[in-house]
C-alpha positions as CSV (number, residue, x, y, z in Angstrom):
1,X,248.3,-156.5,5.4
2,X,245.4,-154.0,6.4
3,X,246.4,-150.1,5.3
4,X,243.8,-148.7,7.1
5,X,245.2,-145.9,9.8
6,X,243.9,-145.3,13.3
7,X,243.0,-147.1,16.5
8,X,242.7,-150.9,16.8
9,X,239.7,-152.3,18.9
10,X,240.5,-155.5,20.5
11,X,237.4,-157.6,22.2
12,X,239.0,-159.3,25.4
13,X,235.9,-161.5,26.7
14,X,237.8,-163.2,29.2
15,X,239.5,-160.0,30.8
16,X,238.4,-159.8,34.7
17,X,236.7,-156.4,35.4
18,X,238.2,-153.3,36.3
19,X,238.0,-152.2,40.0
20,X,235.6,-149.6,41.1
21,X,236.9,-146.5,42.6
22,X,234.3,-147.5,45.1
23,X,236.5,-150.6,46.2
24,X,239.4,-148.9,46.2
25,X,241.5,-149.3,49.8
26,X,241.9,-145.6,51.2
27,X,244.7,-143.4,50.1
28,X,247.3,-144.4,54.0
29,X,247.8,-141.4,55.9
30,X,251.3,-140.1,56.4
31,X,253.3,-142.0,59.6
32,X,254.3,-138.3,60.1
33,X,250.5,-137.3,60.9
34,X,249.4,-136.9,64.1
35,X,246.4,-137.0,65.4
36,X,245.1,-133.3,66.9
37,X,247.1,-132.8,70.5
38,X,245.7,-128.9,71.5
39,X,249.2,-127.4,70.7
40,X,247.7,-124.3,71.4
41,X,246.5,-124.8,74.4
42,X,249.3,-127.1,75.8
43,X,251.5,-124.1,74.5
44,X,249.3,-121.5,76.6
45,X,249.4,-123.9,79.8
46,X,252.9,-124.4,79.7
47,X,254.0,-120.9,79.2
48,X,250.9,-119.7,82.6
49,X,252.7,-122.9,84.4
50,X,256.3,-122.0,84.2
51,X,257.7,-121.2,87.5
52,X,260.7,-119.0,87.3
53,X,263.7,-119.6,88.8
54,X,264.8,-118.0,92.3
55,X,267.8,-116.2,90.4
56,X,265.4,-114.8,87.5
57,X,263.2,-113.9,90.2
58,X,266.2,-111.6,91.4
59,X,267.8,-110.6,88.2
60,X,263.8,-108.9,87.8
61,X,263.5,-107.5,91.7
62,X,267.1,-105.6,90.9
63,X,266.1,-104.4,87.7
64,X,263.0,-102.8,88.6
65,X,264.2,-101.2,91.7
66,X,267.3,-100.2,89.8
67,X,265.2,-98.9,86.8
68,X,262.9,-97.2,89.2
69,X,265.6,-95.5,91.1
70,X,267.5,-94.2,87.7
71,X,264.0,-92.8,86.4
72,X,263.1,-91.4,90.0
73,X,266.5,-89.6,89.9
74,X,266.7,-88.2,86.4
75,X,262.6,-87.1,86.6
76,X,264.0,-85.1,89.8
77,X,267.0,-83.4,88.5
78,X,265.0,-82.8,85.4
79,X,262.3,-80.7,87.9
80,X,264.3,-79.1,89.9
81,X,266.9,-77.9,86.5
82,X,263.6,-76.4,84.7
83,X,262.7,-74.8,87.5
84,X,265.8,-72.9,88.1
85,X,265.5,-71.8,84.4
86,X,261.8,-71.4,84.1
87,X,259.6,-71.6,87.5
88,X,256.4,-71.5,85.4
89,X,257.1,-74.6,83.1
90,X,258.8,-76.4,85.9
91,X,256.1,-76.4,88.7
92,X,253.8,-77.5,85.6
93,X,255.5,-80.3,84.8
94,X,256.4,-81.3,89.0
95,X,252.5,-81.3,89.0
96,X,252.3,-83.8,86.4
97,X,254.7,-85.9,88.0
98,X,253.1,-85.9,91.2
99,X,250.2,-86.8,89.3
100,X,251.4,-89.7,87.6
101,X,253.1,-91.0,91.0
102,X,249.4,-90.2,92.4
103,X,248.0,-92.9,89.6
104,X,250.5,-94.9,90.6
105,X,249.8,-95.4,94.3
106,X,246.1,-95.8,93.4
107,X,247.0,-98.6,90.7
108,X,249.0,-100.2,93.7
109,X,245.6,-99.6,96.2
110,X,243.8,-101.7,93.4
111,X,246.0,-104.7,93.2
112,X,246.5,-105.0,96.7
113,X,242.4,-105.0,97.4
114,X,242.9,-107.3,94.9
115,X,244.5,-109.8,96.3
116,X,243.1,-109.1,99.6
117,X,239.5,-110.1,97.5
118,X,241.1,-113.3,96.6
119,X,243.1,-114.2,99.8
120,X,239.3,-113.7,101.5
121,X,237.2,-116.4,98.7
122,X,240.0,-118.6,99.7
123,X,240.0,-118.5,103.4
124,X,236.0,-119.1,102.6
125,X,236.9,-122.2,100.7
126,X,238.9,-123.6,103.2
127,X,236.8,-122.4,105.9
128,X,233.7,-124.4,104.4
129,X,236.3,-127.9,104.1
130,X,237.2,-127.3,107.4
131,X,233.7,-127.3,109.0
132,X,232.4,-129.8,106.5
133,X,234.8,-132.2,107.5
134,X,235.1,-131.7,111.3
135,X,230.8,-131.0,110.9
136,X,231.3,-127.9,113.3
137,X,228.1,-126.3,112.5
138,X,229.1,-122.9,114.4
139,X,232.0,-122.8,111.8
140,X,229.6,-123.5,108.9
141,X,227.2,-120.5,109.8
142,X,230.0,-118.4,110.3
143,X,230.9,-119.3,106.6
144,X,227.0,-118.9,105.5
145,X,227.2,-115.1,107.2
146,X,230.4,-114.4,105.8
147,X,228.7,-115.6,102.0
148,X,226.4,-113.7,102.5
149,X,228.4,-110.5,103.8
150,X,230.5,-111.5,100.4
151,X,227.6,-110.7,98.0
152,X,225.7,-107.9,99.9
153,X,224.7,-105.4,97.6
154,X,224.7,-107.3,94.4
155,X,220.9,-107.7,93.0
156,X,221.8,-110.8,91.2
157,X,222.2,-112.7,94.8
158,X,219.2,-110.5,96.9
159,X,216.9,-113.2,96.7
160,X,219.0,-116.1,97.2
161,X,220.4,-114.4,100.6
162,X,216.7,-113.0,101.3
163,X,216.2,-117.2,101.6
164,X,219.1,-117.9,103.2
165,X,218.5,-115.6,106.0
166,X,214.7,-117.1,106.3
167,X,215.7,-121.0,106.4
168,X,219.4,-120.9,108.0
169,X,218.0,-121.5,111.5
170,X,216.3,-124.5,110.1
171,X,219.4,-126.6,109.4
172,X,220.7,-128.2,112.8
173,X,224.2,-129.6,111.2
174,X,227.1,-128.2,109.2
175,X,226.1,-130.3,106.0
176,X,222.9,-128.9,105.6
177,X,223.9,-124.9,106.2
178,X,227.0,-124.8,104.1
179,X,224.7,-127.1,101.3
180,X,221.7,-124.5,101.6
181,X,224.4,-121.3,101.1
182,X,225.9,-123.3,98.1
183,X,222.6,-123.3,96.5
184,X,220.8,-120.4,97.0
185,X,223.7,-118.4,96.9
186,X,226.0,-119.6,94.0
187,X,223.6,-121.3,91.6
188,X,222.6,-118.0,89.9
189,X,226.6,-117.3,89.7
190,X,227.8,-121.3,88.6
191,X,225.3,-120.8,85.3
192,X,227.1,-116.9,84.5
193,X,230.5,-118.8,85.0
194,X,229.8,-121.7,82.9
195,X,228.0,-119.2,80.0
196,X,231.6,-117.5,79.8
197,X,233.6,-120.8,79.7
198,X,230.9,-122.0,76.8
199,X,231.9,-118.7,74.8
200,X,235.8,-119.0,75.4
201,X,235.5,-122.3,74.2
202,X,233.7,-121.3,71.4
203,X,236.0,-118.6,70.6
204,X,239.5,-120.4,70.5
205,X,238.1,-123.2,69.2
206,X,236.7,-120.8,65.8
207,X,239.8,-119.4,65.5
208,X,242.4,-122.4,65.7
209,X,240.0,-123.9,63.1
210,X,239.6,-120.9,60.7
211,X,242.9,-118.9,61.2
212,X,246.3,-120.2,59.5
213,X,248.4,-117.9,60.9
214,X,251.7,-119.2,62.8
215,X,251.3,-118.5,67.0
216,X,247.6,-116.9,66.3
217,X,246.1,-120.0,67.7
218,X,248.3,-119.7,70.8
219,X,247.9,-115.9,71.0
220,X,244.1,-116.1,70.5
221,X,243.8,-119.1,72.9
222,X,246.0,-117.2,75.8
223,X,243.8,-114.3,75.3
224,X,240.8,-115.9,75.5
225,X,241.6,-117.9,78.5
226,X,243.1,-114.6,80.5
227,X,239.5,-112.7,79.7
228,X,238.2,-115.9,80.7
229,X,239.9,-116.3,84.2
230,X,239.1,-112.6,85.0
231,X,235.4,-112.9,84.4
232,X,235.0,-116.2,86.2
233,X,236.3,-114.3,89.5
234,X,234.3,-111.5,88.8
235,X,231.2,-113.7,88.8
236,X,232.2,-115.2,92.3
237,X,233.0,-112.0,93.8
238,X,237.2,-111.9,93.5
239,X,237.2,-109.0,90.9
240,X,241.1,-109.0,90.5
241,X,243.4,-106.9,89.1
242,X,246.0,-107.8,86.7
243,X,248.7,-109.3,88.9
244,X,245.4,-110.8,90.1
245,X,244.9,-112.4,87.3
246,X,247.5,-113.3,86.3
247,X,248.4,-115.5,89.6
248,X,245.1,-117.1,89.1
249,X,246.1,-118.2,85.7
250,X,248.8,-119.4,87.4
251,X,247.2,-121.6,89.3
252,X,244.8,-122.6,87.3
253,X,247.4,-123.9,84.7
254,X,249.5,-125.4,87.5
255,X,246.8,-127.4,88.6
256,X,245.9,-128.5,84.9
257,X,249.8,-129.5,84.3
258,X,250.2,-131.1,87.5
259,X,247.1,-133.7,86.9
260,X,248.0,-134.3,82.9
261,X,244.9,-132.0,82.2
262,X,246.3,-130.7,79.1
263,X,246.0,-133.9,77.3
264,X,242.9,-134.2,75.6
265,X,242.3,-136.9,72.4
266,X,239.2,-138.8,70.8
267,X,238.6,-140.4,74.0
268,X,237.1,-137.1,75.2
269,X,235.9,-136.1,71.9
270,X,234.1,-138.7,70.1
271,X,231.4,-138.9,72.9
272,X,230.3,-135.7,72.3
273,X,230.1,-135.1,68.4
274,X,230.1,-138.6,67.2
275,X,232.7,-141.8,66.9
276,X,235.7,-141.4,64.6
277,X,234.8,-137.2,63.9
278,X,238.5,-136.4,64.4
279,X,239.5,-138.9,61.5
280,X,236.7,-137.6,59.3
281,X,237.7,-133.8,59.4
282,X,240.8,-131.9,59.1
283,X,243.5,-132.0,61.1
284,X,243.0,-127.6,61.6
285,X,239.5,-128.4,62.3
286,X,240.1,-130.9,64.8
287,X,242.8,-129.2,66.8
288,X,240.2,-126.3,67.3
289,X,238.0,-129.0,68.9
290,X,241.1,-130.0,71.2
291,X,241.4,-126.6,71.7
292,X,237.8,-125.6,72.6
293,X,238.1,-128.8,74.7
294,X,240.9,-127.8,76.7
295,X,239.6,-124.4,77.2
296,X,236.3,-126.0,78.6
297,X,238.6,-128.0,81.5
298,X,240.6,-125.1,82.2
299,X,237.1,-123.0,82.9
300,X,235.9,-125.8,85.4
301,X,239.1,-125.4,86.9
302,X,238.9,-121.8,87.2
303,X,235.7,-122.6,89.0
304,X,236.7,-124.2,91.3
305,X,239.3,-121.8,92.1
306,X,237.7,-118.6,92.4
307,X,234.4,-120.1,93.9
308,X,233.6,-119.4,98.0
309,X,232.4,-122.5,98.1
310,X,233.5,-126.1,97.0
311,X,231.0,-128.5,94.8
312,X,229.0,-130.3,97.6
313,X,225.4,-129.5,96.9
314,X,225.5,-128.5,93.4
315,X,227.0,-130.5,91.0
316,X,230.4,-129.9,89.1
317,X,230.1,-128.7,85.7
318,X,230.7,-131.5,83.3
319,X,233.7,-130.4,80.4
320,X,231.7,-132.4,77.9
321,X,228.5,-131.3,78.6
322,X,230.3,-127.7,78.0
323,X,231.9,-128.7,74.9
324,X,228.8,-129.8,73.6
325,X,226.8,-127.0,74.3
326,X,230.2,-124.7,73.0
327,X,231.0,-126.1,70.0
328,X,227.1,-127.3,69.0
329,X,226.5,-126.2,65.5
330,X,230.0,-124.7,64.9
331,X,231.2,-128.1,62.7
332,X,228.2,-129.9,60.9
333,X,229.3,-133.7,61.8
334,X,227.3,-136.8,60.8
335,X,227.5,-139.8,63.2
């Protein structure tokens, strides 16, 4: 027997090779694992979409006139007590109450012409159905006039209504005026509406990709999609308040829960940024995709809300055509 100490060296010639890591099968994902859903955004449309009930509705109608009334009351006896004890102090301070009640009639002016702003787009929109469908073409100039009545005064729409006024007598049917008002009219205001759904896009999907933080995603992604909704109604004349805006959203979100809008997979994805992109990146990275994605439908939809006019002569903003020009060098994918 061999004394010598330290490792043996056997020779197998006949062994089979080891396997490269090359050739390995790849490491299963977990059957827990989804695949990216928008929770975010599903969360954000959900919450806009709730209706509440008619005895919630109450329980808050009662508590503000009951909270106003208490506050109304005490702010009262308060006034009239200080000025028994001091005139001075309390005529000062009845002057800043009437002020703030002052601010408060005006903030109720505001919503009201408001709503009145959007109550008027939408008699538009259903004036321009109406006289597309029944081809009334007295109807459809009224609707051209009443575009153009809309948007005097703003220099971004001068020309197109300088044109309008020129070529309106040209059109002998109801197609042809309500299809020149769409286009010389709105075309200027459809690109500004689609720049601002590109950047909200852009915006929730960054941060649902880059931020961690529990409910940031949702609160970013409501955020973004209120701003949103605000400034698409701004660009088509509806400038609404908050209440305004908020029953926009609303119905926006309605609309996109009703038709099973929310859902958005790899069937919508892949075509844009290549086959299989969700599978190749992380799962934070690719619900900020879904995300961005869903933002991008709920902006078309907002479009077609707030806009005088229904898609007829222009053509309907295409969500992936917006996602790709969103999201277009935010992730750096290989097909």
């Amino acid at each position: 027997m061999s004394d010598r100490k330290g490792p043996v060296l056997i020779d197998l010639d006949d062994a089979p090779a080891a396997p490269s890591p090359s050739e390995a099968p790849p490491v299963p994902e977990l059957q827990g694992e989804a695949s990216p859903k928008g929770q975010a955004m599903a969360g954000v449309a959900a919450l806009a979409a709730r209706q509440p009930s008619r005895l919630a509705r109450w329980f808050w109608r009662l508590l503000l006139a009951l909270t106003g009334t208490i506050i109304s009351i005490a702010a009262w006896n308060f006034a009239t007590g200080l000025i028994a004890a001091n005139p001075l102090l309390g005529w000062i301070v009845s002057a800043l109450f009437g002020a703030f009640v002052l601010v408060l009639l005006a903030i109720a002016v505001k919503e009201l012409a408001a709503f009145s702003r959007l109550s008027r787009i939408d008699a538009l929109h259903h004036a321009a159905e109406t006289a597309r469908v029944e081809d009334d073409l007295k109807a459809a100039r009224s609707v051209s006039r009443d575009l153009a009545k809309l948007y005097a005064g703003r220099d971004d729409t001068r020309w197109g209504r300088e044109r309008l006024a020129e070529r309106e007598s040209e059109m002998f049917d109801a197609s042809g005026v309500l299809d020149l008002a769409e286009r010389e009219l709105l075309t200027a205001l459809d690109e500004a509406a689609q720049r601002e759904v590109e950047a909200a896009a852009r915006q929730v999907a960054t941060v649902t990709a880059l931020v961690p933080l529990a409910l940031a995603d949702v609160a970013a992604a409501l955020t973004a999609n209120l701003r949103m909704i605000r400034r698409i109604a701004e660009i088509y004349g509806g400038r609404s308040g908050t209440l305004g805006s908020w029953r926009l959203t609303r119905a926006v979100m309605s609309h996109l829960v009703a038709t099973g809008a929310v859902a958005v997979g790899d069937d919508m994805i892949e075509p844009v940024l290549g086959g299989g992109i969700l599978a190749k990146l992380s799962r934070r990275f690719g619900e900020g995709l879904v995300n961005g994605a869903l933002t991008a439908r709920v902006g078309v939809a907002a479009m077609e809300v707030c806009r005088p006019l229904p898609f007829a002569a222009l053509d309907r903003p295409s969500v992936r055509g917006i996602i790709r020009q969103a999201l277009s060098g935010l992730f750096t994918t290989r097909s």
